[in-house]
C-alpha positions in Angstrom: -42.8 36.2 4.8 -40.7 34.9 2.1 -41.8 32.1 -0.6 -40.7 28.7 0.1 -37.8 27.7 -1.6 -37.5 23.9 -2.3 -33.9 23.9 -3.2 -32.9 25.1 -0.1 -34.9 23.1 2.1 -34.0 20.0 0.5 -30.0 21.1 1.0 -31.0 21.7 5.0 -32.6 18.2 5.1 -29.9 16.5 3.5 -26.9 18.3 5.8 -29.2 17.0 8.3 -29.4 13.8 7.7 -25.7 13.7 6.8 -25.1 14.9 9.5 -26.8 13.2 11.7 -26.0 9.4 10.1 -22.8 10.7 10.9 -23.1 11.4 14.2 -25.1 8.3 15.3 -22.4 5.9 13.7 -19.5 7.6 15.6 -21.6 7.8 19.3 -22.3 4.4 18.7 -19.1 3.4 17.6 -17.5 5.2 20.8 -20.8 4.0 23.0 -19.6 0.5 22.5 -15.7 0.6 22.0 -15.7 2.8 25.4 -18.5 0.3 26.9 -16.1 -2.8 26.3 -13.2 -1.3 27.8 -15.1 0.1 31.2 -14.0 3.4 30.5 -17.8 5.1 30.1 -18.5 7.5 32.9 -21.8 9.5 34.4 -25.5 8.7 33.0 -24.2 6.6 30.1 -22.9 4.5 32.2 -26.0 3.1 32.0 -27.0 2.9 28.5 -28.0 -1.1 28.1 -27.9 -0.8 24.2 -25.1 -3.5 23.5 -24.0 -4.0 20.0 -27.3 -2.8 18.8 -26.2 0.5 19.9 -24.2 0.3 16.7 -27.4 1.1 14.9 -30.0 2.2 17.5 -27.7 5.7 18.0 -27.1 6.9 13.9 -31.4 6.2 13.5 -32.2 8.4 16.5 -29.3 11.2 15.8 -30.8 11.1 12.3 -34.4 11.7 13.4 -32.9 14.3 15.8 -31.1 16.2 13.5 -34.0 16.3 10.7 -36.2 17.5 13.5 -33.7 20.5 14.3 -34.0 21.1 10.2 -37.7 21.3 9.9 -37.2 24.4 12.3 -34.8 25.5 10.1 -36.9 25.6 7.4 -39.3 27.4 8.8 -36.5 30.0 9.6 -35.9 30.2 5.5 -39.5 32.3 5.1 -38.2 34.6 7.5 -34.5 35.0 7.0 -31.8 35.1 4.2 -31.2 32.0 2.7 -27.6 32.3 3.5 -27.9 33.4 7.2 -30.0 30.0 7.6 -27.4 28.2 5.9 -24.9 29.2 8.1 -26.7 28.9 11.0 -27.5 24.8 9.6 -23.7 24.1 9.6 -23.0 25.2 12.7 -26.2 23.8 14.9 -25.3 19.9 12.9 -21.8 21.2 13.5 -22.2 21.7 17.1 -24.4 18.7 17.5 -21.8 16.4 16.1 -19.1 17.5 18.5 -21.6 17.8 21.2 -22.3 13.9 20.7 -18.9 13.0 20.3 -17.5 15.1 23.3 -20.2 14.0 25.6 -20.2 10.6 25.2 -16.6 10.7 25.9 -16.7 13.1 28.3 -19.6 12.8 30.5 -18.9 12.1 34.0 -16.1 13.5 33.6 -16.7 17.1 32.8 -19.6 18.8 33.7 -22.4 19.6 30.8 -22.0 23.2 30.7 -18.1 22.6 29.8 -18.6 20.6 27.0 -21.3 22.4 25.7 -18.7 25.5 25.3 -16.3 22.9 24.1 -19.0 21.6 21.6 -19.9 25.2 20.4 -16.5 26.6 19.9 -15.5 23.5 17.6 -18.6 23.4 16.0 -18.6 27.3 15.0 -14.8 26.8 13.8 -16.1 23.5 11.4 -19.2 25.6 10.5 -17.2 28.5 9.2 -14.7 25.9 7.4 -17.4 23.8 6.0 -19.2 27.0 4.5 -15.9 28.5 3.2 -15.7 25.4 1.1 -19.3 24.9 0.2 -19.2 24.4 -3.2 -17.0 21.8 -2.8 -19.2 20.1 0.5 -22.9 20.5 -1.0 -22.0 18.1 -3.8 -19.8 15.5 -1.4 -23.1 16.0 0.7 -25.4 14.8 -2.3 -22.8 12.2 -3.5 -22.8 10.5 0.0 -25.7 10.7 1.9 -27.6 7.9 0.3 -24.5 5.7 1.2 -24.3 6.8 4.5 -28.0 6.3 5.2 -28.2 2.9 3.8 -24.9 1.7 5.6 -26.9 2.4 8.6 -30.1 0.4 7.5 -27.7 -2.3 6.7 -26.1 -2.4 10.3 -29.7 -2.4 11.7 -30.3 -5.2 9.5 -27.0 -7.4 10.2 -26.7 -6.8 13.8 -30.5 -8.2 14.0 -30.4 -10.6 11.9 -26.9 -12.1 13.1 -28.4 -12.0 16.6 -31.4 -14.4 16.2 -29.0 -16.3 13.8 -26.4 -17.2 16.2 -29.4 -17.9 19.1 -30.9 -20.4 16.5 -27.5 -21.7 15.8 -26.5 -21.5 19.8 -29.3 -23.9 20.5 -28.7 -25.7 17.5 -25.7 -27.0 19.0 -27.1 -27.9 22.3 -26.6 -31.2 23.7 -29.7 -33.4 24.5 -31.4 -32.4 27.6 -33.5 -36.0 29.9 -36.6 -36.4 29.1 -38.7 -34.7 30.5 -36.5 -32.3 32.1 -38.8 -29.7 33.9 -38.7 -25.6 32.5 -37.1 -23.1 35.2 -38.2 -19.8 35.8 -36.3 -17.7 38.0 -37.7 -14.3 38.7 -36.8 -11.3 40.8 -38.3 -8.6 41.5 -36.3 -5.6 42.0 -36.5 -3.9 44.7 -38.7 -5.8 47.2 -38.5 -5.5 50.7 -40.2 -8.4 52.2 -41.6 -7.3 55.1 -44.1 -4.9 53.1 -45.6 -8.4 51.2 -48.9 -9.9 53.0 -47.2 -13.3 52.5 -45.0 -11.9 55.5 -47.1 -10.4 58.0 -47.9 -7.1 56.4 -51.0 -5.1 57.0 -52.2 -4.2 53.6 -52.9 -7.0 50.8 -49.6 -5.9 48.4 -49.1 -9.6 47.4 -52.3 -11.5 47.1 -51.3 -13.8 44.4 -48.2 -14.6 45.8 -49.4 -15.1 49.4 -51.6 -17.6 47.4 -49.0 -19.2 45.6 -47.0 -20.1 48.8 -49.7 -22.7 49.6 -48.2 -24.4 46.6 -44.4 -23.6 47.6 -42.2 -23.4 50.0 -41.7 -20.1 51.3 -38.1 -18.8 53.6 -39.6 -16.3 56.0 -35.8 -15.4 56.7 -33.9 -15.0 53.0 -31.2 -12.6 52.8 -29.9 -10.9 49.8 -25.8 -11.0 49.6 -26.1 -7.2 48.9 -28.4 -3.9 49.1 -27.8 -3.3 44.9 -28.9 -5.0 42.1 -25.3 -5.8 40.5 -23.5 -7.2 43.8 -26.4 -9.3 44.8 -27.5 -10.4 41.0 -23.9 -11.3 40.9 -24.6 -13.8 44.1 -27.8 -15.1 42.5 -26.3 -16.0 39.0 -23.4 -17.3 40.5 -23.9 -18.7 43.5 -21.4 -16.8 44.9 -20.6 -14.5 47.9 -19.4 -11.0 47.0 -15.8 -11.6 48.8 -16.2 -14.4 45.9 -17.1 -12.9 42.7 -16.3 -8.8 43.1 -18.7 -7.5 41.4 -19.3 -4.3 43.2 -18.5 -0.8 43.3 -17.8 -0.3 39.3 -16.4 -3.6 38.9 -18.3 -6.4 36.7 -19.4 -9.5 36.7 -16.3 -10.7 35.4 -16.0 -14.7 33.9 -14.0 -16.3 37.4 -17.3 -18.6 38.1 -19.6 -20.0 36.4 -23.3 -19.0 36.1 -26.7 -21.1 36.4 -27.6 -20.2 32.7 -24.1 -21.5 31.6 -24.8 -24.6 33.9 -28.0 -25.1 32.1 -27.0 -24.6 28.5 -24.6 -27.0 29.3 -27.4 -29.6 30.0 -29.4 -28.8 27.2 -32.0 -25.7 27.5 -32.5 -22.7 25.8 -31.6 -20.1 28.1 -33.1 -16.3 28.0 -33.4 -13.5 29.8 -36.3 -10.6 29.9 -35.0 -7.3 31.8 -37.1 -4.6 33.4 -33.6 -3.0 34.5 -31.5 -2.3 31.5 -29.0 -0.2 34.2 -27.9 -3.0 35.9 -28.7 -6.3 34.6 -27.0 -5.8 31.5 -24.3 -7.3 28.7 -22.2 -4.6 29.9 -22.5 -5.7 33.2 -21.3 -9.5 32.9 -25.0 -11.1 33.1 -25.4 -12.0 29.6 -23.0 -15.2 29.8 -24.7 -18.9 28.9 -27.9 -17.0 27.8 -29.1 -17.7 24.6 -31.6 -14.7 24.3 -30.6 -11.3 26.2 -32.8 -8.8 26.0 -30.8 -5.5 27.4 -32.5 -2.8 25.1 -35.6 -1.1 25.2 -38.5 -2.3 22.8 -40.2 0.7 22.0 -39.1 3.8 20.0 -39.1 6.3 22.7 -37.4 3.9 25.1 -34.6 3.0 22.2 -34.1 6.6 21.4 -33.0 6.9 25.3 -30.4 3.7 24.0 -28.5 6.9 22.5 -26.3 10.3 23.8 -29.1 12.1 22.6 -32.1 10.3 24.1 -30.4 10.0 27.7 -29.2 13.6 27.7 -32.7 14.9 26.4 -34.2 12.6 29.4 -31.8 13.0 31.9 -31.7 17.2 31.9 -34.0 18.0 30.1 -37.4 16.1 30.9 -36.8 14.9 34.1 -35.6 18.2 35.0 -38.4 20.0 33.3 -41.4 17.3 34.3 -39.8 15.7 37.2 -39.6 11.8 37.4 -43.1 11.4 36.5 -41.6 10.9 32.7 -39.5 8.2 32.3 -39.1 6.5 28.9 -36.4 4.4 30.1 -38.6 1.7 32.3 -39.3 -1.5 30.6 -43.0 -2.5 32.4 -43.7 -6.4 33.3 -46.2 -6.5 30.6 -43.8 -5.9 27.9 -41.3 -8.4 29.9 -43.7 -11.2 30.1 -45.0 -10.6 26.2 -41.8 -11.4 25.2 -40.5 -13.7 27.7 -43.9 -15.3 26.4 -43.3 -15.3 23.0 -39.6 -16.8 23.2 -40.8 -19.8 25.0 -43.7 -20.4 22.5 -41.0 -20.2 19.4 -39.5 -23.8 20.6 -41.4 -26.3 22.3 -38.6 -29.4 21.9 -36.5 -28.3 25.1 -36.8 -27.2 27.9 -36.4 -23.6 29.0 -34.8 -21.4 31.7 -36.2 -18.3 31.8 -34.6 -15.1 34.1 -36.6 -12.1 34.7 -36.3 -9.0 36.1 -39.5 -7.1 36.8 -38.4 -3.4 37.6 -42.1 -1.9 38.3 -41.6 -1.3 42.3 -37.8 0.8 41.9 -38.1 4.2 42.5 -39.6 6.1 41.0 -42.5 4.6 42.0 -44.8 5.7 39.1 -46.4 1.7 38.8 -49.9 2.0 37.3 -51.4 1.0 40.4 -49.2 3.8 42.8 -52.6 5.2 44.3 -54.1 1.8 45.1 -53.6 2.1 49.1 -53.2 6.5 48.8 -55.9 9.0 50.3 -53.0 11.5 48.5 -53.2 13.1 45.3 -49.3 12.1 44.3 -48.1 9.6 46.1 -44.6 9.1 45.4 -44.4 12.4 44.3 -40.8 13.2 46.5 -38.7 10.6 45.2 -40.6 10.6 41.8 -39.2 14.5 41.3 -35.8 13.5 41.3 -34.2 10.5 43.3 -30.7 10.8 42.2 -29.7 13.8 44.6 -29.7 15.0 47.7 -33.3 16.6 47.8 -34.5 13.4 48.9 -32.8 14.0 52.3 -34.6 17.0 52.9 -36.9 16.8 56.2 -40.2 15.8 55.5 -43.6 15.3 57.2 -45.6 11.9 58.5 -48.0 12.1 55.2 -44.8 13.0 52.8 -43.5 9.4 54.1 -46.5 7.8 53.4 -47.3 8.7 50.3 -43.8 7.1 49.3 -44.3 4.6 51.0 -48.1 4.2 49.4 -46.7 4.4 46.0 -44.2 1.8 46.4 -46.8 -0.5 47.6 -49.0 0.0 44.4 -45.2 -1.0 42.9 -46.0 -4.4 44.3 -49.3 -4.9 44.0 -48.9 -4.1 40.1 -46.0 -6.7 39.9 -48.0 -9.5 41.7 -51.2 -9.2 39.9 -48.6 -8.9 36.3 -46.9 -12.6 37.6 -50.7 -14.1 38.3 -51.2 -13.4 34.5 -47.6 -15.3 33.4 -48.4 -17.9 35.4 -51.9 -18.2 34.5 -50.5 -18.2 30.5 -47.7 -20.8 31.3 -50.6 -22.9 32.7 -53.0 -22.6 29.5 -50.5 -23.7 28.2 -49.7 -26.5 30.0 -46.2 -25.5 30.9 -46.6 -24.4 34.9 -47.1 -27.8 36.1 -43.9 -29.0 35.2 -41.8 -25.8 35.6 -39.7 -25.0 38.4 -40.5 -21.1 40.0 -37.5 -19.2 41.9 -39.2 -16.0 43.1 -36.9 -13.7 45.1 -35.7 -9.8 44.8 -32.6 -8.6 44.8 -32.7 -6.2 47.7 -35.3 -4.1 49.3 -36.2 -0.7 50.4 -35.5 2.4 52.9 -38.2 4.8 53.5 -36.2 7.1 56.0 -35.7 4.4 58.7 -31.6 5.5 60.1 -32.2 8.3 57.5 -31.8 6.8 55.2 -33.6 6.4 51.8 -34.2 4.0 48.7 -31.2 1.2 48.9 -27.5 0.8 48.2 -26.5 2.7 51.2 -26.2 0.4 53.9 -26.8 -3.4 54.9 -29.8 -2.5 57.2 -32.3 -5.3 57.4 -35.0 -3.6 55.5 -32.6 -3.5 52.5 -31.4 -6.8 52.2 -34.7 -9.0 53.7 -36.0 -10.5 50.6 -38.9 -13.1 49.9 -37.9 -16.2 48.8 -40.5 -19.2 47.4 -40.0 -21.8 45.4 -42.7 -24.0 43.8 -42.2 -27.5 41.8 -44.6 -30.1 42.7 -42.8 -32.7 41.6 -40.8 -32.5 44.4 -41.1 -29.4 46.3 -43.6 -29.5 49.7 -46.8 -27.2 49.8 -47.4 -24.7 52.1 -44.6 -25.7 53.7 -42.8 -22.0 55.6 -39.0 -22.7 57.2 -37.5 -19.9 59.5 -33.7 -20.9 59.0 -31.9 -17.8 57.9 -30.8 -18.4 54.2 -29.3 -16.9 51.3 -30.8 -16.5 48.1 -27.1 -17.0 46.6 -27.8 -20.4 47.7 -30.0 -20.3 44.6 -28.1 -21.7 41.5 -27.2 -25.0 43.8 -30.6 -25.2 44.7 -32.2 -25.5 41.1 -29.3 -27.5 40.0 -30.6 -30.2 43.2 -33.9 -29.9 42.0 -33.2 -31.3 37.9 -31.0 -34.0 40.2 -27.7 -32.7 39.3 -24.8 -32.7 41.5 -24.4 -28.7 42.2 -20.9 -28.6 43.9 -18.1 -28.3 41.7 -20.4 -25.5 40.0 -21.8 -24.3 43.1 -20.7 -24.5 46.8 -24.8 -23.7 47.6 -25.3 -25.6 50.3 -29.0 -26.7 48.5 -32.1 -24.7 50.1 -33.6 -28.2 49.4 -31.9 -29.8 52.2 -33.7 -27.2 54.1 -37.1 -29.4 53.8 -35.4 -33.2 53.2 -34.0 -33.0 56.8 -34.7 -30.8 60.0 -31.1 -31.2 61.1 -30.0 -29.5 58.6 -30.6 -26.1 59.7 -28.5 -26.5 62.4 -25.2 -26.2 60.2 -26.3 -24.1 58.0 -24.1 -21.0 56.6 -25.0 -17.8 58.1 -26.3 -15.4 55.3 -23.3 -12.8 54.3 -24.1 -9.1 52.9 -21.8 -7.0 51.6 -21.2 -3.4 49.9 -17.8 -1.6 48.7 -17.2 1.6 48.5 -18.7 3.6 45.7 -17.9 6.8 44.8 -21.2 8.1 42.6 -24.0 7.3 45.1 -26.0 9.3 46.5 -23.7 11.9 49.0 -26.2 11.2 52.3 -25.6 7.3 51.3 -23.0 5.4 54.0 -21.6 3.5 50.9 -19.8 7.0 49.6 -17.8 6.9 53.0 -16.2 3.0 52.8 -17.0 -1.0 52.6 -19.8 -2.6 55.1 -20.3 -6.3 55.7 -23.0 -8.3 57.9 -23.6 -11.3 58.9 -27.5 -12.4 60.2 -28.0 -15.1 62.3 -31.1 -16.6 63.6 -31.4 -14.0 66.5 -28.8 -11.7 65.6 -27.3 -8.9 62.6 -23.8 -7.9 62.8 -23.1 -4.8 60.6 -19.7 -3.4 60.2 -18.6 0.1 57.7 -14.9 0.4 57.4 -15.0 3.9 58.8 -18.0 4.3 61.3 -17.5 1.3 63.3 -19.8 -2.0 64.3 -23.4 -2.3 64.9 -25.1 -5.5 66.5 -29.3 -5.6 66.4 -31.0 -8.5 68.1 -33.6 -9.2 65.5 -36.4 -10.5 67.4 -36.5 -7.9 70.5 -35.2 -5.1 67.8 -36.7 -5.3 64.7 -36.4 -1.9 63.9 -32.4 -2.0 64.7 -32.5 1.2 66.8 -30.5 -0.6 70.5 -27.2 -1.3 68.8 -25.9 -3.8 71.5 -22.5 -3.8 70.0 -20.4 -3.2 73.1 -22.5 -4.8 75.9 -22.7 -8.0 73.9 -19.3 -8.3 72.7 -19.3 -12.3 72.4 -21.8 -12.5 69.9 -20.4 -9.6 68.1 -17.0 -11.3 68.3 -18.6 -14.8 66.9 -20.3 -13.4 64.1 -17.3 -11.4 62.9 -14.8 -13.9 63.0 -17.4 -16.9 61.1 -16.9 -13.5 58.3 -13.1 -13.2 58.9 -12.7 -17.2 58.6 -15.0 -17.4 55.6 -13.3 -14.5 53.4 -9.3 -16.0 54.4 -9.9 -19.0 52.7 -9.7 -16.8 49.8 -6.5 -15.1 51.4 -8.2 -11.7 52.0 -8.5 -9.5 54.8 -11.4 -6.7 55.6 -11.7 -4.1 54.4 -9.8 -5.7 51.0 -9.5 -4.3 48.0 -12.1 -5.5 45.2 -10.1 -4.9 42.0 -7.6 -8.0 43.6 
C-alpha cells in the first residue's frame, strides 16, 4: 500500500466536482428545455422536478460524481498515480456524456446503446483532456469555485423567486365575500370503490370515511371519465369530458378550458396543491394552472436525487431491479402531503383557501405502512411490488398470490383513511373544518386479474372507473344523505362553484351534483356518465389500451363499452356485476341507445369515433 498523497486526491475531488456541476447544469438544462417542448421520452418522462430541476440535477450529479472519486482515492494507495488519473477523466468523462446522452436519448434507445455511446466519447475526451492536462488542471482550479457557486445561486433564485411570486400572486388577488367557506378537494389515487366499507365491502378499509358520510352526502354510483390519472384529473380540474379537453395518450392538459383553481383565484383564494403523484399530476402535465402553490417535487433528499438522470436511472435499473419494488424513493406518503398542505394554510389566515390533494399511498406498488393489516401472508403485495411495469404481472398465479395483492392494496386504503381522519381532525383544532367544503373522490380504481386484467389504464371495466364520491359542507349540504343516480365526478368543478353560490356555466357545463339533493326530478335528466381511453403506445403489452381507443357509457342499469378494434361489450349492472354475460348482440336496443347519446354528445364538437386526439 502506497502513502496517501493529498495533492492528488484533492485534483480527483475537484475534477469531480467540476465535473459533476457540470453535468447537473446541462441535464437539467436539457431536463427542462426537452420537458417544455414534449419531446422527453421513457422513465423521465416522468421526472416532476419543474424548474427546480434547474438546480436539483447539478447538486445530485455533484454528490454522485464526488462519491465515484472517494473510490478513486482509495485506488491511489494501490495504483500509479497516473493510471488513477486516467482512469478519473474518463469515468467523469463517461458520466457526463452518459447524462447528457440519456436524458436525450432514453426511450428512445435502449440503455445498453447509449452506454457504448457514452463510453466511446467519454474514452475519446478522456484521452484529449489528459493530453492537455497541464493546460486543464489549472482551468479546473480557476473554475470550479465559480461553477459550484453558480449552482448554489440557482438553488437560491429559483426558491426564492418561487415563494416571491406566490406572495406576490396572492398579493394581487381580488377580495373574496366574507366569509367565503375553504375548499378541499381530495383524491385518492387509485381507489376502487367497491373495496371501501362505506360501499358494501366486507372488511373495514374505510372506517373514517364510512363515518364521515353521516355528515355528507355520499353517490353510491360516481364514475371516473377515465381509468388513468391524467385523462380523468383532466375531467376533474376541468369539468370536462375527455372528447372535450384531450388530454390522453401523451397529450397534456393543454390551456382550451378553464380550471376550478383558475375559477377560484379569480374569486379571491389562495389556491395550492399537495401531490403524492409527481408522474402524473404534474407542471409538466398542464395541472399546475391558477394554483398559487404547486408542489410537483419530492421533499426529501433521496426522493429529490430521483428529480435527476442519475437518481431515476440508479432507481429504475438498478434498485428496483436489484431489490425489487419494495424500494421506492420516489413515493411522496400522505403524511408528508398533509404536513405541508398543513403548513401552507396556517401561513395566511385572511382568505380563504382551496386546497387539491393527491394522496398516492394505495397505487401499486402497494408497499402502504399498513399492507399486512388484513394478510395471514408474509408479503402481501409481493407480485406486483417486484416489478409492475412489465409483463411478469401477467403470469398465472394461484388463489393466495391474488390475495395477498389484493390484501396489500387494502392496507393502501386503510393507511389513507386513517392519514385523512388526522387532516381533518387538525383542520378542526383549528377551527377551519366547520366551514370548509370536502370533495373526496379518486381518480380511477383497480384490476386484480378480473378479464385478465391487472392494475388500471387498460380498459373501462367497472372496477376501474367506479369511484367514491362524498361531499360534506354543513352549511348547505344534507347528512347522511346516499343518492344512487349514476354521476360523474367531472361534474365536480360546477358543483363546488354551486356550493360558494356562483353561477358555474359559462366556466363549467356541470350539470351541479347539488341539484342531485335540491330536487328528486332531477335525476331523471341527468347526463349519463362518459369514460374514455386513447390509444397508448407505452403501456403495459397485456393492457387493451396498446391495441386502440375505448369509450363507455353507464347508465342506471346498464355499461356500454366499446375498443376501436375488439368490438362492443354491453353488462347489465345489477344482474352482472362482475361483467362476465356481455349481452351486446341479444340486446341490441339498449346497446344502440347508449352508443348514439355518445355519438350525439361528441358531434357537437364535430368529431367522430374513433377521432384523433391531437385535433
Amino acid at each position: 500500500m502506497k502513502k496517501f498523497d493529498k495533492q492528488i486526491a484533492a485534483e480527483i475531488l475537484r475534477y469531480a466536482l467540476w465535473f459533476g456541476v457540470l453535468t447537473g447544469l446541462v441535464e437539467g438544462a436539457l431536463l427542462y428545455t426537452l420537458r417544455g417542448f414534449d419531446l422527453l421520452k421513457g422513465q423521465i418522462t416522468y421526472l416532476g422536478a419543474g424548474l427546480p430541476v434547474l438546480w436539483i440535477a447539478p447538486v445530485f450529479d455533484a454528490l454522485l460524481f464526488l462519491l465515484a472519486a472517494a473510490g478513486l482515492v482509495v485506488l491511489t494507495l494501490f495504483l500509479p498515480q497516473v493510471w488513477v488519473k486516467r482512469l478519473a477523466l474518463f469515468a467523469f468523462s463517461f458520466l457526463l456524456a452518459f447524462s447528457w446522452l440519456g436524458t436525450i436519448l432514453s426511450g428512445r434507445l435502449s440503455p445498453v446503446a447509449f452506454i457504448i455511446l457514452a463510453a466511446g466519447i467519454g474514452y475519446q475526451v478522456s484521452l484529449t483532456l489528459f493530453e492537455r492536462d497541464k493546460r486543464f488542471a489549472p482551468f479546473v482550479r480557476r473554475t470550479v469555485k465559480g461553477v459550484s457557486v453558480f449552482a448554489i445561486v440557482l438553488l437560491v433564485v429559483i426558491q426564492s423567486g418561487i415563494w416571491i411570486s406566490e406572495q406576490i400572486a396572492v398579493r394581487n388577488l381580488p377580495p373574496a365575500k366574507q366569509s367565503a367557506p375553504n375548499v378541499l378537494f381530495i383524491v385518492i389515487d387509485t381507489l376502487r370503490a367497491d373495496h371501501m366499507s362505506l360501499h358494501g365491502y366486507e372488511r373495514q378499509t374505510d372506517p373514517y370515511l364510512a363515518s364521515l358520510a353521516q355528515q355528507s352526502v355520499v353517490f353510491d354510483n360516481a364514475y371516473a371519465t377515465s381509468s388513468w390519472t391524467l385523462t380523468s384529473h383532466a375531467s376533474l380540474f376541468t369539468g370536462r369530458w375527455p372528447y372535450e379537453h384531450k388530454a390522453d395518450g401523451g397529450r397534456y392538459l393543454d390551456d382550451t378550458y378553464p380550471t376550478i383553481a383558475e375559477a377560484l383565484a379569480a374569486r379571491g383564494y389562495r389556491t395550492g396543491a399537495f401531490n403524492g403523484n409527481f408522474e402524473t399530476v404534474t407542471s409538466r402535465w398542464g395541472f399546475a394552472r391558477g394554483f398559487h402553490h404547486f408542489e410537483d417535487y419530492y421533499q426529501t433528499l433521496p426522493q429529490l436525487a430521483v428529480s435527476s438522470f442519475y437518481g431515476r436511472f440508479l432507481e429504475y435499473y438498478v434498485l428496483h431491479k436489484v431489490f425489487g419494488m419494495e424500494f421506492s424513493i420516489d413515493r411522496r406518503w400522505a403524511p408528508s402531503v398533509n404536513r405541508s398542505a398543513l403548513d401552507w394554510i396556517d401561513q395566511d389566515n385572511d382568505r380563504p383557501f382551496f386546497v387539491f390533494i393527491n394522496y398516492y399511498d394505495i397505487h401499486a406498488p402497494y408497499i402502504s405502512p399498513e399492507r399486512a393489516r388484513f394478510s395471514q401472508f408474509e408479503n402481501p403485495g409481493g407480485l406486483v411490488n417486484t416489478d409492475w411495469t412489465t409483463a411478469d404481472i401477467y403470469n398465472p398465479k394461484t388463489p393466495e398470490q391474488v390475495q395477498g395483492e389484493i390484501d396489500a392494496y387494502d392496507g393502501g386504503i386503510y393507511y389513507t383513511d386513517q392519514q385523512i381522519k388526522w387532516l381533518m381532525d387538525e383542520l378542526d383544532r383549528r377551527g377551519l373544518l366547520e366551514n370548509t367544503i370536502v370533495v373526496i373522490t379518486s381518480d380511477h380504481g383497480e384490476l386484480f386479474g378480473e378479464h385478465g386484467l391487472w392494475e388500471h389504464h387498460n380498459s373501462l371495466y367497472r372496477p376501474v372507473i367506479y369511484v367514491p364520491l362524498i361531499i360534506r359542507y354543513p352549511a348547505s349540504v344534507p347528512h347522511n344523505l346516499r343518492l344512487e343516480t349514476p354521476v360523474s365526478n367531472a361534474a365536480l368543478p360546477a358543483t363546488m362553484l354551486d356550493l360558494l353560490g356562483e353561477p358555474s356555466q359559462d366556466l363549467f357545463p356541470g350539470p351541479s351534483l347539488a341539484e342531485l339533493w335540491r330536487d328528486p326530478s332531477a335525476a331523471a335528466r341527468f347526463p349519463d356518465p362518459i369514460a374514455e381511453m386513447a390509444e397508448s403506445s407505452w403501456v403495459n403489452p397485456n393492457h387493451l389500451s396498446i391495441k386502440g381507443d375505448m369509450v363507455s357509457v353507464i347508465s342506471e342499469e346498464w355499461q356500454y363499452i366499446e375498443h376501436e378494434f375488439n368490438g362492443v361489450e354491453l353488462y347489465h349492472l345489477k344482474d352482472d356485476p362482475d361483467q362476465l354475460n356481455n349481452r351486446a348482440e341479444e340486446t341490441p336496443t339498449v346497446l344502440d341507445k347508449l352508443k348514439n347519446y355518445y355519438l350525439e354528445a361528441i358531434a357537437k364538437l364535430g368529431l367522430t369515433w374513433p377521432y384523433d386526439i391531437e385535433k
